[in-house]
C-alpha positions as CSV (number, residue, x, y, z in Angstrom):
1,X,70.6,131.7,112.4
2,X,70.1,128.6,114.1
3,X,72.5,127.7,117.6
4,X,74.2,124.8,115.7
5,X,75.1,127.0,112.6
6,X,76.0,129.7,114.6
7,X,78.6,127.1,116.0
8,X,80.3,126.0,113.2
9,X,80.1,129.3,111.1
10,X,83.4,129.5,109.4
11,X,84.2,126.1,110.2
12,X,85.3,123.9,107.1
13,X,83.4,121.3,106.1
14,X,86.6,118.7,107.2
15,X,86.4,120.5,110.9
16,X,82.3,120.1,111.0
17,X,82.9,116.3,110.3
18,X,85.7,115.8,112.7
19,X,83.3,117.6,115.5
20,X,80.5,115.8,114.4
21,X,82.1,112.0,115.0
22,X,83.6,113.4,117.7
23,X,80.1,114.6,119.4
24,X,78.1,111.5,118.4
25,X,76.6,114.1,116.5
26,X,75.0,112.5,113.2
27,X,72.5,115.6,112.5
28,X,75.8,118.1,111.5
29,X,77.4,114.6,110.0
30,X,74.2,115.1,107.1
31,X,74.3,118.3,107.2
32,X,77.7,118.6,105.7
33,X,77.0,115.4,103.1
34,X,74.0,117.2,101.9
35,X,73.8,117.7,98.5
36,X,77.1,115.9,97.9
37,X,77.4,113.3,95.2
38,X,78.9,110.0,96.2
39,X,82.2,110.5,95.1
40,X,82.5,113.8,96.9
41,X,81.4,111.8,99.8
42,X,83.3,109.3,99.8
43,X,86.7,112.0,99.3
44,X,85.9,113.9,102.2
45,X,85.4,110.7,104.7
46,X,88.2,108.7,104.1
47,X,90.5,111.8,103.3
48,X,90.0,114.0,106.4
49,X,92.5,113.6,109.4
50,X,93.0,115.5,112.3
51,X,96.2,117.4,113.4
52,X,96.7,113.7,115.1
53,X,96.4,111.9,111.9
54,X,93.3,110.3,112.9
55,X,90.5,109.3,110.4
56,X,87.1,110.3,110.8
57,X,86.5,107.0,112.0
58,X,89.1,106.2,114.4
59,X,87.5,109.3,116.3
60,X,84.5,108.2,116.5
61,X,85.3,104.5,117.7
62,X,88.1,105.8,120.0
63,X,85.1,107.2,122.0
64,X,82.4,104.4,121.3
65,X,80.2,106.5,119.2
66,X,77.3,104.2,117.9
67,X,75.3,106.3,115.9
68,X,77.7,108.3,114.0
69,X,80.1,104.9,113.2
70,X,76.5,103.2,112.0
71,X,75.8,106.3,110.1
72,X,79.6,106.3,108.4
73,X,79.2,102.7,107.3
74,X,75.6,104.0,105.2
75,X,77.7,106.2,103.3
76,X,79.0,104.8,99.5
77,X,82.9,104.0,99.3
78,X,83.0,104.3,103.0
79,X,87.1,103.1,103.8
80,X,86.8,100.7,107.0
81,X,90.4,100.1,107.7
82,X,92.1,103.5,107.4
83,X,95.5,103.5,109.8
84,X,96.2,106.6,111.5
85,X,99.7,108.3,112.1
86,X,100.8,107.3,115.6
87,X,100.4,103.7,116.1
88,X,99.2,102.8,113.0
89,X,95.9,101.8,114.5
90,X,92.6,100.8,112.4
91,X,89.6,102.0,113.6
92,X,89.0,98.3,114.9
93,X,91.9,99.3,116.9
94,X,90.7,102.2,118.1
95,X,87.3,100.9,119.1
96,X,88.8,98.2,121.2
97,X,91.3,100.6,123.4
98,X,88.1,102.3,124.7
99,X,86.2,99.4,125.4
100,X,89.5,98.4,127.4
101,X,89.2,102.0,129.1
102,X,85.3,101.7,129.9
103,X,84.0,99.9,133.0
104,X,82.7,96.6,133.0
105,X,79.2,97.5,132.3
106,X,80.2,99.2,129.1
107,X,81.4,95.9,127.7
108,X,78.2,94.8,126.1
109,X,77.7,98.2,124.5
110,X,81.0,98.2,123.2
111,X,80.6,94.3,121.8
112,X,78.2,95.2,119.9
113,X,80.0,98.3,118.4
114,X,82.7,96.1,117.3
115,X,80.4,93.4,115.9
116,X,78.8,96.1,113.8
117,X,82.3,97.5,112.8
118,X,83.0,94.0,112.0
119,X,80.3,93.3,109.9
120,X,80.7,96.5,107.7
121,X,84.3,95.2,106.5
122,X,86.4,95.8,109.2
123,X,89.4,93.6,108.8
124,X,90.9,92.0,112.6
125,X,93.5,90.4,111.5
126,X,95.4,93.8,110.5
127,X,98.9,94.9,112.2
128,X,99.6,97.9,114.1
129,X,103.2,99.8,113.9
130,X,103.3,97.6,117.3
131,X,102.5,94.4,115.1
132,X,99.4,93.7,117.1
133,X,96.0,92.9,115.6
134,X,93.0,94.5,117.3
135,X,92.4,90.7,118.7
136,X,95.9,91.2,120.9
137,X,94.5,94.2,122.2
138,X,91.4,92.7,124.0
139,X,91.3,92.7,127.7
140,X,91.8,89.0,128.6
141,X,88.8,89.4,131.0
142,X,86.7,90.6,128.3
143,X,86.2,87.1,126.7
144,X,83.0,87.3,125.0
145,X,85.0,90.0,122.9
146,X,87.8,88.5,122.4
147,X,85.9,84.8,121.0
148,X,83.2,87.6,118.5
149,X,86.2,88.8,117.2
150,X,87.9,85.1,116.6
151,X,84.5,84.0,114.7
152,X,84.5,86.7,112.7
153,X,88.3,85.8,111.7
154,X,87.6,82.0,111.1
155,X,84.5,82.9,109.3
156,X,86.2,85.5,107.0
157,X,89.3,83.3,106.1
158,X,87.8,79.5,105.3
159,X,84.7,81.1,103.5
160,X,82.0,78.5,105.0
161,X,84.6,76.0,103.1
162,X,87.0,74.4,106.3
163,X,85.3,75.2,109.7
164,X,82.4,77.3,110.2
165,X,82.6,80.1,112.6
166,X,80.0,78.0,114.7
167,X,82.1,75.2,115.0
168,X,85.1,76.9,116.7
169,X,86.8,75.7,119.9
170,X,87.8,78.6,122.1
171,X,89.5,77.6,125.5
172,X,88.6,79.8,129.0
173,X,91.6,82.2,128.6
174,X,90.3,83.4,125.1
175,X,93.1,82.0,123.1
176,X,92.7,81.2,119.8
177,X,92.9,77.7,118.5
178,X,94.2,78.4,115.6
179,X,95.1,80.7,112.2
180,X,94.1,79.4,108.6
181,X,95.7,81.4,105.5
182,X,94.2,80.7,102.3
183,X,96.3,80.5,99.3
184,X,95.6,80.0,95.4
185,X,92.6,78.0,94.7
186,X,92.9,76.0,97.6
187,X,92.5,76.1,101.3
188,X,96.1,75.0,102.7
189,X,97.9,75.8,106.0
190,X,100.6,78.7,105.9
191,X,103.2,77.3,108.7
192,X,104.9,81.2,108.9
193,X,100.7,82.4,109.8
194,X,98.9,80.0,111.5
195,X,99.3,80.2,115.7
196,X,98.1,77.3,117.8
197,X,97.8,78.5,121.3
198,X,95.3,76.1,122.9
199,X,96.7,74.3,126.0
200,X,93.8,71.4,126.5
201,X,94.8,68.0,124.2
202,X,92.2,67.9,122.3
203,X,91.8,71.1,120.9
204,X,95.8,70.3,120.3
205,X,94.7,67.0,118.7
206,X,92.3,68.3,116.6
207,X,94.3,70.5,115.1
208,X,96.7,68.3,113.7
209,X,94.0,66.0,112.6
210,X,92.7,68.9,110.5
211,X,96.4,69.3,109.3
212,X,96.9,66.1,108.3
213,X,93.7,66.0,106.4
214,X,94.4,69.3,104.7
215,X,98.2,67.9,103.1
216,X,96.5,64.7,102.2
């Protein structure tokens, strides 16, 4: 019997994939999803929690696993946002507390980890039991973070249709400019959502000329 079997002889199939995101280890993640239709797949990702109440994927991002996150988002009906017990932390969430944890040097690594994680369908602009999005949870210092993770937002609510994720203004601190909600079958501003945080003028001025234009 080979070492790796040997390991996880009895194990359940739920425990293999919990020790597999956990390890980085995407060989035993196959293993398990061999010969598994995709609806039996998809069950046994988004269904299996630890003792914790942690999601398959909040383990893995929790300690920056590339492989095995890129590896989860292959698999069909794959559930991005799933919130876990304790803080009611997404993945997204997750991800970000460890970069936070990591030196410096890490923070490039873990960038791109969240810009993949993004791109799959992660949604940032989800609420915690703390009522923070995974944006609040950046290190301030960690600005190239914090402005990927405010493009992504812009890009995702105004649909190419307002301001282009491009065309955003983000000041030195990492604040966001602004928040847009969509509603109906136009593109208006939600007063009780959108946040204008900006100190310099004429980010401030540009805002309400955007305003204006939008209740015209």
């Amino acid at each position: 019997m080979a070492p790796q079997e040997e390991e996880h002889e009895g194990a359940t199939p739920g425990e293999q994939l919990i020790e597999a995101c956990r390890r980085n280890n995407t060989d035993l993640l196959f293993e398990v999803l061999e010969d598994k239709g995709d609806d039996e797949i998809a069950q046994l990702l988004n269904t299996t929690t630890t003792v914790m109440g942690n999601h398959l994927y909040h383990e893995a991002a929790s300690r920056g696993n590339y492989e095995v996150i890129d590896a989860l988002l292959d698999q069909p009906g794959f559930e991005c946002d799933p919130v876990n017990r304790v803080e009611g932390d997404t993945p997204l969430h997750s991800a970000i507390r460890w970069i936070n944890s990591e030196p410096a040097e890490q923070r490039e690594f873990g960038n791109s980890l969240v810009e993949m994680m993004l791109e799959a369908g992660s949604n940032p602009r989800v609420k915690n039991k703390g009522g923070l999005t995974a944006l609040q949870l950046v290190d301030p210092r960690n600005t190239g973070l914090r402005e990927l993770i405010q493009k992504h937002e812009y890009a995702s609510l105004n649909a190419g249709d307002f301001v282009s994720a491009d065309e955003v203004s983000v000041s030195k601190s990492g604040d966001a400019m602004l928040h847009l909600q969509l509603h109906g079958q136009g593109q208006q501003l939600d007063d009780d959502d959108a946040e204008f945080s900006g100190s310099d003028e004429e980010e401030r001025a540009e805002f309400e000329r955007r305003r204006r234009a939008k209740r015209s």
